[in-house]
N, C-alpha and C positions, 0 to 999 in steps of 0.2 A: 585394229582400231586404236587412236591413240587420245586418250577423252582430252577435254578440254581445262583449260585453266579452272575454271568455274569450279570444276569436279574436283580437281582437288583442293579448291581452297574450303569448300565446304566438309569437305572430308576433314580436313585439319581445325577446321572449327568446330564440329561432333566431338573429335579427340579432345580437345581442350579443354570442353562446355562438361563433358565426361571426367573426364580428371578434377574439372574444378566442381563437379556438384558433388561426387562421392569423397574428396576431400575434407567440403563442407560440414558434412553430416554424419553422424553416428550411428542413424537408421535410415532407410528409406522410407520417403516420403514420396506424394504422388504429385504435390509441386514441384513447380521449376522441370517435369521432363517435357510437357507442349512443348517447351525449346527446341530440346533437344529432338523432339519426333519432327517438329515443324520444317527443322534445319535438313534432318535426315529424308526427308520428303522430296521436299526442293530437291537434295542431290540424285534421289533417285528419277522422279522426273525430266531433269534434266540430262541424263546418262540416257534415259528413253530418247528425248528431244536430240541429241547427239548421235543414236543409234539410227534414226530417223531419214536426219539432215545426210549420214555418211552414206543411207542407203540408199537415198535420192540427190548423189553427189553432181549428176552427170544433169547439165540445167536442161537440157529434153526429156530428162526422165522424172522431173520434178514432180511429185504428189501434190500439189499447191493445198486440199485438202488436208492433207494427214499432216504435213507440215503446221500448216496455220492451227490445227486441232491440237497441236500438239505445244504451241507456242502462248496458245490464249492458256494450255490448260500449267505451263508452268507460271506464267503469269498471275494466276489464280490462286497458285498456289502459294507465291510469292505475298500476294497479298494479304492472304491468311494468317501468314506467318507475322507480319506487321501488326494486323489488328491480333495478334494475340500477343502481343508483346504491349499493345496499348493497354489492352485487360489485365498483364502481367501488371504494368503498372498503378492501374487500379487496383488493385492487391496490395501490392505495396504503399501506398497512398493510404489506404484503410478507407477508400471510395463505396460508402455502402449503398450511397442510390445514387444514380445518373439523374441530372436535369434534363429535365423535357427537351430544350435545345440542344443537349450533346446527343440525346435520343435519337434525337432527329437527324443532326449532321450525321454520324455515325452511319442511321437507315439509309439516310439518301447515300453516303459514298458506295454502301456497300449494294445497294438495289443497284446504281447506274454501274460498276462493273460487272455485277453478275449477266446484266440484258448487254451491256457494249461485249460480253468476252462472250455469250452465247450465242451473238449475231454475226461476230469479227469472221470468221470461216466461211460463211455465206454473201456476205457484205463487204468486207476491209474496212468496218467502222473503224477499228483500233491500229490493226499493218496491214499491209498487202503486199504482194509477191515482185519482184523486179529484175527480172533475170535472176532467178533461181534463191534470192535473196530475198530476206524479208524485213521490211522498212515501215518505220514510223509513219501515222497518216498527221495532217494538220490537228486534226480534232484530239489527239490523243497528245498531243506536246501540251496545248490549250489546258484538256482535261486534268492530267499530270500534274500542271503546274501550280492548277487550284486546288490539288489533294495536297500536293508537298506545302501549299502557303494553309489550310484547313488543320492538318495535320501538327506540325509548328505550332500554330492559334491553339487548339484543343490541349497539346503537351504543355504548353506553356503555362492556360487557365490553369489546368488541374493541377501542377506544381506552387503555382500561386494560391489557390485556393488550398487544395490538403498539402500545400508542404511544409506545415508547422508539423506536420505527424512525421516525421522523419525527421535526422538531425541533417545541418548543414551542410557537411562533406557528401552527403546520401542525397542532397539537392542539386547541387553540382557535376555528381558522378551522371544524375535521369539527364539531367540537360546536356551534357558532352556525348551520353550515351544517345540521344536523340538527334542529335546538329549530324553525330557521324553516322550514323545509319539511313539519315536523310541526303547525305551528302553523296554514299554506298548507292543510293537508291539511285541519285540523278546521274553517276555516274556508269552507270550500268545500263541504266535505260536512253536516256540521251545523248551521252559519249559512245556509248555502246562498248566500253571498257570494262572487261570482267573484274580483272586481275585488280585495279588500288582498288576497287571498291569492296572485290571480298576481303582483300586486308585490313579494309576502314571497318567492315565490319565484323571481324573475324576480334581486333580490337576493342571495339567500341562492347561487344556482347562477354567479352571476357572481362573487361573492367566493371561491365553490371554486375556480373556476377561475384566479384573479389571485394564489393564494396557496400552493395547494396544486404540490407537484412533478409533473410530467409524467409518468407511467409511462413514457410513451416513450422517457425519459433513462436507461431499463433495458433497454433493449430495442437488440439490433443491428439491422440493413439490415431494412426490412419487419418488423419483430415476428417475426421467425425464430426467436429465441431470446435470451436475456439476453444483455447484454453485461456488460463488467467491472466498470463503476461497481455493477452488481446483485451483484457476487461477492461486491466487498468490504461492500456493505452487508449481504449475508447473514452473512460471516465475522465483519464487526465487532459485530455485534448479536448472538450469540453462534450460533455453531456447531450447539450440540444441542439447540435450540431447535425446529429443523427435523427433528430427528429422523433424523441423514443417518449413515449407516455408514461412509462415505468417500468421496475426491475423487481423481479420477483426472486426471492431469495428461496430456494429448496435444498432439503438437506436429510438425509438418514441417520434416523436414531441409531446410537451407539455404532456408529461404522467403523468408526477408531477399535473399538475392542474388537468387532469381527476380523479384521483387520491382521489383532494379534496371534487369532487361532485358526484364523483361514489360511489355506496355502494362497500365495503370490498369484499364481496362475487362475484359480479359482476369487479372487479381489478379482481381478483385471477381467474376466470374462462378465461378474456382473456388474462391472463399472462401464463394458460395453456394450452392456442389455440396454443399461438405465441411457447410456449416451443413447445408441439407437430408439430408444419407445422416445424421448424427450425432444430430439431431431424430427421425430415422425409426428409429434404430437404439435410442436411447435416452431420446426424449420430449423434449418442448419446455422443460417444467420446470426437467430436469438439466442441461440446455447451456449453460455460457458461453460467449461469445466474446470472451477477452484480447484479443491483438492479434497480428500478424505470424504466423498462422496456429497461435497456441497456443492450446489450448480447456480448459474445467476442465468435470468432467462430475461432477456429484453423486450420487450411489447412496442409497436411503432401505434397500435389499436389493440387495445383490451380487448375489446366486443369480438375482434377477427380471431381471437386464439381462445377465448373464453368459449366456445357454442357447447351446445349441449351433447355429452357423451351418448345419448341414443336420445331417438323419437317414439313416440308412438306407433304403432307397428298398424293399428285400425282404430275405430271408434270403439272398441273396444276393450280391447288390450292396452294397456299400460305399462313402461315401463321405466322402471323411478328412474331418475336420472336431473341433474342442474334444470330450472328455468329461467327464465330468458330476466325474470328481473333478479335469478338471485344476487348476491356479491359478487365479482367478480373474481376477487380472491379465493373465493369458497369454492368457485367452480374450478380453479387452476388447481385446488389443494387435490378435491375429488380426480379430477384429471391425471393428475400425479399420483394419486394413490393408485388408481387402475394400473396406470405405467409400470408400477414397482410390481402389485400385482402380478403383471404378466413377463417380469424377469426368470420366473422359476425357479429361485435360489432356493435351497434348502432353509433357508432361514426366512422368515418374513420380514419384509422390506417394511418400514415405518416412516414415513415421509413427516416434516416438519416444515411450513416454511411464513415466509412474511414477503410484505410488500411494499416497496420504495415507488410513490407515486411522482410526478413531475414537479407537481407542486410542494412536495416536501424537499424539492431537491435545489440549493443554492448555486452550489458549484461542482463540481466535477470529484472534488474532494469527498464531498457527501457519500458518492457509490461507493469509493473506496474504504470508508469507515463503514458505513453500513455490511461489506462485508465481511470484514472483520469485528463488528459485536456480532453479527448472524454467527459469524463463526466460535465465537466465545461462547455462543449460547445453549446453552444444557435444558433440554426438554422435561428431563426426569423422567419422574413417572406419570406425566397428568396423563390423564384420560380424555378419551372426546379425540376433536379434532385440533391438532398442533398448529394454530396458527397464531402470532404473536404481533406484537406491533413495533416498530421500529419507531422512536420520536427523534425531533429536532432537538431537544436536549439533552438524549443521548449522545448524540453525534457531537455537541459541543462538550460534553464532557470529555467525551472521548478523545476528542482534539487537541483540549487541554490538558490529557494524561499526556499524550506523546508528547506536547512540545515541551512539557515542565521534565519530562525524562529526557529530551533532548538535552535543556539545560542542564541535568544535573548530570549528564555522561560529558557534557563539554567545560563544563565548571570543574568537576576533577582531573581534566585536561589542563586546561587555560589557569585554573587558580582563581575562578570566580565566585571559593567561597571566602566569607568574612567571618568576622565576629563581632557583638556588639558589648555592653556592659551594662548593667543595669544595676544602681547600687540599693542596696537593701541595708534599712533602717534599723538598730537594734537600740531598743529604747533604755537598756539595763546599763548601758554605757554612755550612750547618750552621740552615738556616731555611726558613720558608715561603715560596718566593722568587715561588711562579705558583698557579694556582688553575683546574679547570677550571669552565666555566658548566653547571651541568645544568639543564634545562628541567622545568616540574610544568604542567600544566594542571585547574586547581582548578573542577570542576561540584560544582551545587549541589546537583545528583542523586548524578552516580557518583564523587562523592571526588575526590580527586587522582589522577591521571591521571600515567603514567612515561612519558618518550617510548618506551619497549621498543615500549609499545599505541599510543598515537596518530602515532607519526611513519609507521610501515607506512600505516596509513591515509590521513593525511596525504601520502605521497607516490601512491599511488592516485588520490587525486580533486584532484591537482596545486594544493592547498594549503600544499604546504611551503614554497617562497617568498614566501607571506605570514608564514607562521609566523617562519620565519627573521629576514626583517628586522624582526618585532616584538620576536623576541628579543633582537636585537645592538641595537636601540635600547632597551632596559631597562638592558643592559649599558652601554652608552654614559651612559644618564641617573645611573646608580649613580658610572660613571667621573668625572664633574662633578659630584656632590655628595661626593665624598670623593677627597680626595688617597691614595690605594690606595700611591703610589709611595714615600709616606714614611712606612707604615704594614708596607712589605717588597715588596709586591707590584708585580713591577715586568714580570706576563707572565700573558696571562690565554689560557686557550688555549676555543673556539668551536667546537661539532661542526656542522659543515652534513650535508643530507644526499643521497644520493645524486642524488636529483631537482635539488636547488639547485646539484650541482656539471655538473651536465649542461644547464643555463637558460644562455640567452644575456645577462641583465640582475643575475647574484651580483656581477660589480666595479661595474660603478655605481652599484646600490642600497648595496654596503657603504661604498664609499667618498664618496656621497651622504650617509648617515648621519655619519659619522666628520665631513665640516663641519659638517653641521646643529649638533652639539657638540660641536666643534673639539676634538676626541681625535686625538690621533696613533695614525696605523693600526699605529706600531712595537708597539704594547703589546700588539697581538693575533696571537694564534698560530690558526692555524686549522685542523682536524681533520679528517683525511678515512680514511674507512674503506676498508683495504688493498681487500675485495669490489669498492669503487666506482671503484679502481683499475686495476682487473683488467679491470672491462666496458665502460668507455670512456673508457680511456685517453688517446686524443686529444683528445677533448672539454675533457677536464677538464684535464687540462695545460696547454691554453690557457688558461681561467679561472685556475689557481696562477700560472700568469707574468704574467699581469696586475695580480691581487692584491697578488703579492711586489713588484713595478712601484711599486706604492704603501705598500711599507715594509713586508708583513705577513710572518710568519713561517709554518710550515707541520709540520704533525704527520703521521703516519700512526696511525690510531687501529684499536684490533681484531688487531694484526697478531699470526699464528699461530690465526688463527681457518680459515683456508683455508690449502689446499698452501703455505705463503712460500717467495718465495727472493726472493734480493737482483734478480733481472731484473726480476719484477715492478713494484720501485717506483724502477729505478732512472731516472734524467730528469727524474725528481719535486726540486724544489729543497727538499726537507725538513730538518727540524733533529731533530726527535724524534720516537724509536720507540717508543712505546704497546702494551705485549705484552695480549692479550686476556684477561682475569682469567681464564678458563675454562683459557688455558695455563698459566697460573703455578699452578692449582691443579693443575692434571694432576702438577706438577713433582714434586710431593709424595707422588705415588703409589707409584712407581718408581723405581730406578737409571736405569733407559734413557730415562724423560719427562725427569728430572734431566740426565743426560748429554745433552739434544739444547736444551733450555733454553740448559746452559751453554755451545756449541757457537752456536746465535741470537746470544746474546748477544756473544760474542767479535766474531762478525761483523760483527753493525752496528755495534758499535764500531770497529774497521777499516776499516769506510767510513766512517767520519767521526760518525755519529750519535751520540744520547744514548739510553739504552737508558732507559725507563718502564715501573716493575711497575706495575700496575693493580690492585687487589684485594687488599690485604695489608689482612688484618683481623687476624692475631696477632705476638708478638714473635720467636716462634719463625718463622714463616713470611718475617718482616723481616731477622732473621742470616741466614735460609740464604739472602736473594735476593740481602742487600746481599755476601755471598761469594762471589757470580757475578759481580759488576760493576756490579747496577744503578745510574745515576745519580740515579735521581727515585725516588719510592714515592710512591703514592695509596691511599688505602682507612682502613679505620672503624681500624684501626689508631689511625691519626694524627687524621682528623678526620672528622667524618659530613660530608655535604652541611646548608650553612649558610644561611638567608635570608639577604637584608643587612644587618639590624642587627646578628644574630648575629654574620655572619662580622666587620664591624669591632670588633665585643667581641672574639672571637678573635685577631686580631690585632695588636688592643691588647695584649692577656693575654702572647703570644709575643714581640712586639718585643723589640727588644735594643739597648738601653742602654749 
């Protein structure tokens, strides 16, 4: 028997579809083989339908029966294989509910083949026999033609509607892969041409697969349930699109440490408890799975997944469990605690979670931050029941960490940090004698940027030390392109910050710089906030004696911003005290803020220091400080903060003749 064309074009399209999925993947997954069994099906079917046709060669000995049963049943199976390549595509699409009309078209195509192929053998609704041969009827070209134009329609909506969920090449590749497998189809059935059409399609299913994303890249362990890459792709493609009420955030205490003293095998067995009770408790649909035993569970109906974990057993018995009006929360917590419950882990499972309702949620962005402060989020030790609250404030805070850390990872890129000048008043001379550096970070998006907002940050994700030496080399390039010292300025004072005074590499990066542009380290004063004094002390005392080692001078900046007293900074080899504008305004308020000003003041001067108001923005405000004693005065007073062309105009303007 020598099979037909058919036979082995399918055969070589299994090989291929084979090749191309275990190439794909690292593990096996139980997507993407439908294909391959669907493919493998057809060819076995039709090696029967060939075994068939050979054994009823002789047209008098024709089985017109077994034939036509065996013709509607490859048929059938053909068809299967389509509709599951349209679900295929639902999958990929990220199509999580059908509209009522696709429902519908769908039922009807697939109800009228199943009654036309179960009646064809008795009937000839669909073929019927013709000297030993078997041929198309009117009714089935008609029928066909409105599946193949149905089909097209349906492929096309769905790429138009979910094909923002996929990228562009991934749009082009569904619709190529669709025109040729429709084109396979007519030419198979209508032409009655095996051969280009199993190549169209032998083609068309190999280019799906070389192009198209892997469902499985959505899916955690086994197709259990989604995992995260599937969360954010649902949150980024928008939220209510899905039709989802809210997202419930769950999470296990201290999972991260069991983590460190549990074996691998033993995580992963109860990371498939908790997948499995969470999937049974709540459907496969709703389950993500983050990471480090945090889950996001979608709700399309609270009330459908909220019911109560047991009933009443009689009028008698009782047994506790949620009410129908409790929180809805309260009962997913309870829910989930059972779940953990019944993992059996040697350790007791501790459930934590929160809830992200509809109305708290703007954009698509929202889920995505919300998972990550749930994930930031440390339980401790409370007691009770862990449920927390997620705000809309957090979420904009949150928002504005990342984008002001975007800027500052792209501003040490690009060079979008500056400097400004601010000159400070010294009344003993009667001039602009020093000037502090204040720093601006200039994005193209959020403006300029104050260090108030980026330097917090900046010390957080241990970027102030880049930040730092960029800025004192700006200063440094300014100090070589203008003689500053015969222009008055002959003391430039430098805020570090807390992070940079507590690094083991602040003297040799600064005093690396100061060669690189042969400045003398005497002209720099350098600033340290009394807070940063206070918390590590030692640290940083080190680093000022090192500094001064190499000629630098030394400030206290902020000071009167916390408890002060002279023990705090004393050890510190400082020259000047920098009272905190928020004190000098207080001054103003009261006899007694007035009386404890002027009392500071006396004092550092006593010790030896130079007392600096910070903040003098009126004239009034300037007599009553310069009455106390101050030495220095800064603020819009005198002069706003200066770029540098500015500030040498200012200077110019000032000098004295």
């Amino acid at each position: 028997m020598v099979l037909g064309d058919f036979t082995y074009a399918t055969a070589g399209i299994i090989a291929l579809l084979l090749i191309a999925y275990f190439t794909r993947r690292s593990t096996r997954q139980r997507s993407g083989f439908f294909f391959i069994s669907c493919v493998a099906a057809i060819m076995v079917v039709n090696i029967l339908n060939e075994i068939i046709v050979s054994l009823t060669n002789d047209p008098g000995k024709v089985d017109e029966g077994a034939l036509m049963t065996s013709v509607c049943l490859s048929m059938l199976f053909f068809c299967a294989f389509y509709f599951g390549i349209v679900f295929y595509f639902f999958e990929i699409l990220g199509v999580r509910k059908l509209s009522t009309s696709l429902k519908i078209v769908l039922a009807g195509f697939a109800s009228i083949e199943l009654i036309g192929l179960a009646i064809t053998p008795s009937t000839g609704f669909f073929f019927s026999i013709e000297e030993g041969l078997v041929v198309l009827t009117p009714f089935f070209l008609v029928y066909f033609s409105i599946v193949m134009i149905c089909f097209n329609a349906s492929m096309i909506y769905l790429i138009v509607k979910y094909g923002h969920n996929i990228r562009r090449y991934q749009r082009y590749s569904l619709v190529a892969s669709c025109v040729a497998l429709v084109f396979a189809f007519v030419g198979q059935a209508v032409l009655t041409r095996y051969q280009p059409g199993c190549m169209i399609s032998a083609l068309a299913l190999i280019f799906l697969f070389s192009s198209i994303e892997d469902p499985s890249e959505y899916y955690y362990q086994y197709n259990m349930c989604f995992n995260e890459h599937a969360f954010k792709q649902i949150a980024e493609r928008n939220f209510r699109h899905y039709n989802l009420e809210g997202i419930c955030f769950a999470g296990i205490v201290d999972f991260t440490m069991m983590s460190l003293y549990l074996q691998r095998d033993m995580i992963e067995r109860i990371e498939n408890r908790l997948v499995e009770g969470l999937v049974k408790g709540f459907g496969k649909k709703n389950v993500f799975y983050l990471d480090n035993g945090v889950f996001a569970i979608a709700f399309s109906s609270l009330e459908a997944v909220c019911k109560p974990l047991s009933t009443p057993h009689d009028d008698h018995e009782h047994v506790e469990g949620p009410r129908i009006g409790d929180d809805p929360v309260e009962r997913i917590y309870e829910k989930i605690c059972d779940i953990c419950a019944g993992v059996g882990s040697m350790l007791p499972l501790e459930p934590y979670v929160s809830m992200l309702r509809k109305e708290d949620i703007e954009t698509g962005e929202d889920c995505i931050t919300a998972a990550e402060l749930f994930r930031t989020h440390n339980p401790g030790s409370d007691v009770g029941k862990r449920i927390f609250e997620l705000k809309k404030e957090d979420f904009r805070l949150h928002r504005r960490e990342r984008a002001v850390l975007t800027a500052i990872t792209e501003g040490l890129t690009d060079n979008h940090f500056t400097v400004c000048y601010q000159p400070i008043y010294d009344v003993s001379i009667d001039t602009y004698s020093s000037c502090e550096v204040l720093m601006r970070l200039c994005n193209p998006e959020l403006g300029v940027l104050f260090p108030d907002e980026f330097i917090p940050v900046a010390d957080k994700y241990g970027l102030s030390g880049q930040i730092g030496d960029r800025i004192f080399e700006l200063v440094c390039k300014t100090l070589k392109r203008h003689n500053l010292k015969d222009l008055g300025t002959i003391f430039m004072h430098i805020n570090i910050s807390q992070s940079q005074c507590i690094g083991n590499r602040l003297s040799d990066s600064m005093g690396a710089i100061c060669r690189k542009y042969e400045i003398d380290p005497r002209v720099f004063g350098i600033e340290i906030s009394e807070s940063s004094c206070i918390k590590d002390k030692g640290t940083i005392l080190e680093n000022v004696l090192s500094l001064k080692r190499k000629g630098m001078s030394f400030a206290i900046d902020n000071f009167g911003c916390v408890f002060s007293s002279a023990d705090k900074i004393t050890g510190f080899p400082v020259k000047y005290i920098k009272f905190d504008r928020h004190t000098i305004i207080a001054s103003t308020i009261g006899p007694e803020n007035k009386s404890i000003l002027v009392h500071l003041v006396k004092m550092i001067k006593e010790l030896g220091y130079k007392a600096v108001a910070c903040g003098v923005e009126t004239e009034e405000l300037y007599r009553s400080l310069y009455s106390m004693g101050f030495d220095l005065f800064q603020g819009y007073y005198f002069a706003k903060p200066l770029y540098e062309d500015d500030y040498i105009e200012f200077l110019n303007a000032h000098q004295k003749h």
